[in-house]
C-alpha positions as CSV (number, residue, x, y, z in Angstrom):
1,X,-10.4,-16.5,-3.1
2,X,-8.8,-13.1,-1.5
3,X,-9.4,-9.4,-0.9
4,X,-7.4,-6.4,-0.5
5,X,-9.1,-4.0,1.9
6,X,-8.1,-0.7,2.0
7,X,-8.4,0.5,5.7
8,X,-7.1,3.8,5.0
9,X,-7.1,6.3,1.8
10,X,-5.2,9.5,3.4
11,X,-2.0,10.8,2.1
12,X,0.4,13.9,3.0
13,X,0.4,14.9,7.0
14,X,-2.8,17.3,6.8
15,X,-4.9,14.7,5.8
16,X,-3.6,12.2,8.1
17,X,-3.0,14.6,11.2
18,X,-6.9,15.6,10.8
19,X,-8.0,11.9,9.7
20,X,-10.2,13.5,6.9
21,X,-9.4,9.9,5.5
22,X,-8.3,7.0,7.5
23,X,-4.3,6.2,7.6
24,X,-4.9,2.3,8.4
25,X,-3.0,1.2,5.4
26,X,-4.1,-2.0,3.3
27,X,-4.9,-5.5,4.3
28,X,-3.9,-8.1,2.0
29,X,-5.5,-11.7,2.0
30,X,-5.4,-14.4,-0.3
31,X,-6.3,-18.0,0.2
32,X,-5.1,-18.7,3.6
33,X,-2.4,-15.5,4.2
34,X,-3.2,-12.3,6.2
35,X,-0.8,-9.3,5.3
36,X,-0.3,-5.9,6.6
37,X,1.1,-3.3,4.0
38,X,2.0,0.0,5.6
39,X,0.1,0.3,9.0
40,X,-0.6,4.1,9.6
41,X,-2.0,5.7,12.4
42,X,-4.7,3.9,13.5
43,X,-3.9,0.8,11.6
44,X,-5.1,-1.4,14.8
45,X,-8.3,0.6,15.2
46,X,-9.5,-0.1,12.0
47,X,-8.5,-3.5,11.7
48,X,-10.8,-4.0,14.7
49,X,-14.1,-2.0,14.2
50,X,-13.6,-3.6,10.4
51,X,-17.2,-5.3,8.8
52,X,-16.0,-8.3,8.9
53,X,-13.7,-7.6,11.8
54,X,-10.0,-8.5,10.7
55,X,-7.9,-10.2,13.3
56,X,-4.5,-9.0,13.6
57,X,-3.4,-12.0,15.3
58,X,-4.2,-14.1,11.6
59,X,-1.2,-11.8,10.1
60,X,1.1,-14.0,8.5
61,X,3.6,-10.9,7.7
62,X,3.7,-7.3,7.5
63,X,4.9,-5.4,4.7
64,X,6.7,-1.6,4.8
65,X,6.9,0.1,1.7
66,X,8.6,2.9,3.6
67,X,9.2,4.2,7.2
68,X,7.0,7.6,6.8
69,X,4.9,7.5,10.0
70,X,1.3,8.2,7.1
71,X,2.9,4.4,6.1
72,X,4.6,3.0,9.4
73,X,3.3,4.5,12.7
74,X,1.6,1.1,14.0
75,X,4.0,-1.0,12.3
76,X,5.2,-2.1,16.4
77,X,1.8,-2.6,17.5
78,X,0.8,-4.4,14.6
79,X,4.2,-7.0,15.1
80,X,3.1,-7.4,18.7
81,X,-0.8,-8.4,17.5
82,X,0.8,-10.6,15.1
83,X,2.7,-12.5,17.5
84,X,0.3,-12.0,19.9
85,X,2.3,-10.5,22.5
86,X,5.1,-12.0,21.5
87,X,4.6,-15.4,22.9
88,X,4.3,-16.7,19.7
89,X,7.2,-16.2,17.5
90,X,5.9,-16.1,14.0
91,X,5.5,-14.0,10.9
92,X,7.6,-12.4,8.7
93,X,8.2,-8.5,8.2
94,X,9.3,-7.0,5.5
95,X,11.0,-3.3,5.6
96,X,13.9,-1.2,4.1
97,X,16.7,-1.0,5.2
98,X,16.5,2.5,7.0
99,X,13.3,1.4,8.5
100,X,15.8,-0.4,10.7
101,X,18.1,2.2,11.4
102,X,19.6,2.7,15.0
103,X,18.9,6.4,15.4
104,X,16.0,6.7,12.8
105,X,14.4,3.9,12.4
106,X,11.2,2.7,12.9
107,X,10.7,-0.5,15.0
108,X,11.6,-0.6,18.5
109,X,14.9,-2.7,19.7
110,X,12.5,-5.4,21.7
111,X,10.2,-6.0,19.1
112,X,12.6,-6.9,16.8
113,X,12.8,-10.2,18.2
114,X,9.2,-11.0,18.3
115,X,8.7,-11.7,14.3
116,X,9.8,-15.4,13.1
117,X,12.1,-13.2,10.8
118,X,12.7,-9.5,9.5
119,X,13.2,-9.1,6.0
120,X,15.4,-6.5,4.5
121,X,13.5,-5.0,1.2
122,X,15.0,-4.5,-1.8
123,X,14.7,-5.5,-5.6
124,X,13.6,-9.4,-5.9
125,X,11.3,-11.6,-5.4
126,X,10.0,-12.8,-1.8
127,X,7.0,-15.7,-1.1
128,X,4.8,-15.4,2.4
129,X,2.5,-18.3,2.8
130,X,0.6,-18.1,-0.6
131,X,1.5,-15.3,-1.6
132,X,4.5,-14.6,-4.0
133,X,5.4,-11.0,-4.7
134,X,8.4,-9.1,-6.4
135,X,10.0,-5.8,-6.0
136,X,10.3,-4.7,-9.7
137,X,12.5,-1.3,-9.1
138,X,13.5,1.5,-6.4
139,X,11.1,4.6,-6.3
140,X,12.5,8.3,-5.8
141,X,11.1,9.2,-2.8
142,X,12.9,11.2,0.1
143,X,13.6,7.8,2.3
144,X,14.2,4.5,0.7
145,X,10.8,3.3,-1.0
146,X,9.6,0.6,-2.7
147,X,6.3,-0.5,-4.9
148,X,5.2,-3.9,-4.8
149,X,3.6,-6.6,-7.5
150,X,1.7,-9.8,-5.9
151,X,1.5,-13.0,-8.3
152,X,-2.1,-14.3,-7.6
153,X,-2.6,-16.9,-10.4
154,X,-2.3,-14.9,-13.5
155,X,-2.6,-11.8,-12.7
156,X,-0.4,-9.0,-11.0
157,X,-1.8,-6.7,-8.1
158,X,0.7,-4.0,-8.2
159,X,0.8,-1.2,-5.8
160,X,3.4,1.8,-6.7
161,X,3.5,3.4,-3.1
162,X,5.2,7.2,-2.8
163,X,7.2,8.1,-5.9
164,X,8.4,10.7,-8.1
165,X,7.2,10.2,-11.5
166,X,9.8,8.5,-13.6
167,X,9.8,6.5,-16.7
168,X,10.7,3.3,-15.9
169,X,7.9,2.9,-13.7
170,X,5.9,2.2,-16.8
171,X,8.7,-0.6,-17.9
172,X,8.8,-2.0,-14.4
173,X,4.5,-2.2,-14.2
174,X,3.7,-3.2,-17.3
175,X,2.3,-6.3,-16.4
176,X,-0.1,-5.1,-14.7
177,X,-3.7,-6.3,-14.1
178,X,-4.3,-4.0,-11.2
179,X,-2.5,-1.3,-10.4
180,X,-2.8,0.5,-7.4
181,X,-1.6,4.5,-7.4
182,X,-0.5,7.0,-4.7
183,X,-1.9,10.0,-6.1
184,X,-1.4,12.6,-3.1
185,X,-1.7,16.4,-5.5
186,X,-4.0,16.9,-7.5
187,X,-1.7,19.4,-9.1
188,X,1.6,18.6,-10.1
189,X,4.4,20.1,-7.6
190,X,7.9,19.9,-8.4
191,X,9.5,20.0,-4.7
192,X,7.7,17.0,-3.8
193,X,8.0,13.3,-4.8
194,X,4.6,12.1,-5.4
195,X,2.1,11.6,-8.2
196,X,-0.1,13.8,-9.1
197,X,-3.6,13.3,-10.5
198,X,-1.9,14.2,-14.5
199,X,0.9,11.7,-14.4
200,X,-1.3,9.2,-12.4
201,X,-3.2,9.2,-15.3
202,X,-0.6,9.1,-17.8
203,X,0.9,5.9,-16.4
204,X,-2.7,4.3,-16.2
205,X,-2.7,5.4,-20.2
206,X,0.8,3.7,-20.7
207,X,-0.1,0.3,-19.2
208,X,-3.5,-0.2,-19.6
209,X,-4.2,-2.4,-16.8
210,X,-7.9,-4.1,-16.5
211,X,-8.1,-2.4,-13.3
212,X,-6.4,1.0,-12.0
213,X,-7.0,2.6,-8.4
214,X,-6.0,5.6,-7.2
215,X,-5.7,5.9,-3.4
216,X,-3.4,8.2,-0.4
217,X,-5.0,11.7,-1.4
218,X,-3.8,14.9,-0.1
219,X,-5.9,17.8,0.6
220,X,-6.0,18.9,-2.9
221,X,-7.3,15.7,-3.9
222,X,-10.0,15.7,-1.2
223,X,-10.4,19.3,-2.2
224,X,-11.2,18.5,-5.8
225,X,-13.7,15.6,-4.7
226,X,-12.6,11.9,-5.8
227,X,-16.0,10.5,-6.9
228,X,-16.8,13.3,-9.4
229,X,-13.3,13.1,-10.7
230,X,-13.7,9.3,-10.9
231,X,-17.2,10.3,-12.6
232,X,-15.5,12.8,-15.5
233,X,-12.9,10.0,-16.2
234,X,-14.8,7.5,-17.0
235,X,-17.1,9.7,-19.4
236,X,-14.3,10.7,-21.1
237,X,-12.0,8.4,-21.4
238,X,-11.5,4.4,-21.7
239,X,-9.6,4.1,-18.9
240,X,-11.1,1.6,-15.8
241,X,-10.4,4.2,-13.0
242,X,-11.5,3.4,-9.6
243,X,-11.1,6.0,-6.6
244,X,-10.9,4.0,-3.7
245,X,-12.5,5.2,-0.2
246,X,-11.6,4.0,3.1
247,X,-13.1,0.5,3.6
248,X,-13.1,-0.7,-0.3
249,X,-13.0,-4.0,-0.5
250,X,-11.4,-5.7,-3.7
251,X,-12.0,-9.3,-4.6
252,X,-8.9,-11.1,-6.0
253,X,-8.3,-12.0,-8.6
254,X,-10.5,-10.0,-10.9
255,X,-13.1,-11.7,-12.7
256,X,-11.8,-13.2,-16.4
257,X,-14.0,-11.6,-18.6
C-alpha cells in the first residue's frame, strides 16, 4: 500500500562532502501521495537513476525537517520538479520557520511562489493527500528542527531527524510502530547535538517499537561498519534493529503479525 525509500543514509559534512553514503534524503509514498522529506545533495539524481525510477513531478509535498544543506540543499530544485517548472502550481511544502528567513534561509525568493502553498512547521498536526502526520515536540538542535510521526492506519512511522538526546523524546514517541533514528556518532560527543549509537539504543529500549531504524551516519559510524553492528545487536539483544543503507525500501504498513 506505500513505501518509504531511503535515497540517502549520510550524516555530518564528511560523509556527505565525500558521498561515502548518498544525501538524497527519504521518499515517502503511501496510497496515492509522493513526499519528499529533507532533499540533500543529490536528492534529484537519485530520485531519477532510482529502481523503480521515482518521478519528482508525482510529489504531492515536500517536507523540511530542518534547513542544514545534508537535509535541504535540493529542496529548490525539488519545488521546481514538483511543479514541473512551475507551470503548474501545486503541492504543499512544509519547512521551519528559519528555513524561510530573508538573509539565511533556504528557498530562493522566485520559487516561493511556485508551491500551491508553503507551510510553516511547528508542533501540530498537518494532512497532505493521504497522508496525516503530527509534529509531537521541538528537537535541540543548532537551527530550528523538527521529528515527524505519519498516521498510516494504525500504526505510526516516526522519524526523529537531528537532535540532542533529551527525555521527552521518549514521551513524545512512544507510540511508535516504526521509528526511524539519526544516529550520526558512534560515540557520544557532548559539543554536538546528535544521537549517538548508546542513546539511539536506549530510546529504541524505552519504546519498544515493532520496528527501529537507524540511518544519517557519520564517519564514525561508517568507521565502525553498520551491518556487523546491526549483526551484534540482534544476537544480543531483543531489540528489532535495522541499519538502513542507501536505497532500502520499506513497505508500509508493517505486516500485523
Amino acid at each position: 500500500m506505500g513505501f518509504i525509500k531511503f535515497l540517502g543514509t549520510a550524516g555530518a559534512r564528511f560523509v556527505m562532502i565525500r558521498q561515502l553514503r548518498s544525501s538524497g534524503g527519504l521518499w515517502f509514498n503511501y496510497k496515492t501521495t509522493n513526499i519528499m522529506i529533507d532533499p540533500g545533495p543529490g536528492a534529484l539524481l537519485r530520485c531519477n537513476s532510482s529502481r523503480p525510477k521515482l518521478d519528482p513531478t508525482s510529489l504531492d509535498g515536500i517536507i523540511l525537517t530542518h534547513k542544514h544543506l545534508d537535509h535541504s540543499n535540493d529542496i529548490n530544485v525539488m519545488i521546481e520538479a514538483m511543479t514541473e517548472g512551475g507551470f503548474r502550481k501545486r503541492g504543499i511544502v512544509f519547512v521551519p520557520r528559519d528555513a524561510l528567513d530573508e538573509k539565511e534561509g533556504v528557498i530562493f525568493s522566485y520559487v516561493k511562489d511556485l508551491p500551491k502553498e508553503i507551510v510553516i512547521l511547528r508542533e501540530g498536526n498537518y494532512k497532505i493527500g493521504d497522508v496525516r502526520f503530527e509534529v509531537p515536540v521541538r528537537n535541540i538542535h543548532s537551527v530550528e528542527t523538527y521529528g515527524l510521526k505519519f498516521k498510516i492506519q494504525d500504526q505510526v512511522i516516526s522519524l526523529v531527524s537531528d537532535t540532542k538526546y533529551f527525555e521527552n523524546l521518549s514521551e513524545a514517541y512512544k507510540d511508535s510502530t516504526v521509528l526511524i533514528l539519526n544516529v550520526v556518532f558512534y560515540q557520544k560527543k557532548e559539543e554536538y547535538e546528535h544521537l549517538c549509537l548508546e542513546e539511539a539504543l536506549k530510546l529504541a529500549e524505552k519504546l519498544r517499537p515493532k520496528l527501529t531504524i537507524f540511518t544519517h551516519f557519520g564517519m564514525s559510524m561508517l568507521k565502525a561498519k553498520p551491518h556487523l553492528l546491526e549483526e551484534k545487536i540482534r544476537n544480543n539483544s531483543k531489540l528489532n534493529i535495522k541499519f538502513a543503507y542507501d536505497g532500502f525500501n520499506l513497505e508500509i504498513p508493517l505486516p500485523k503479525s
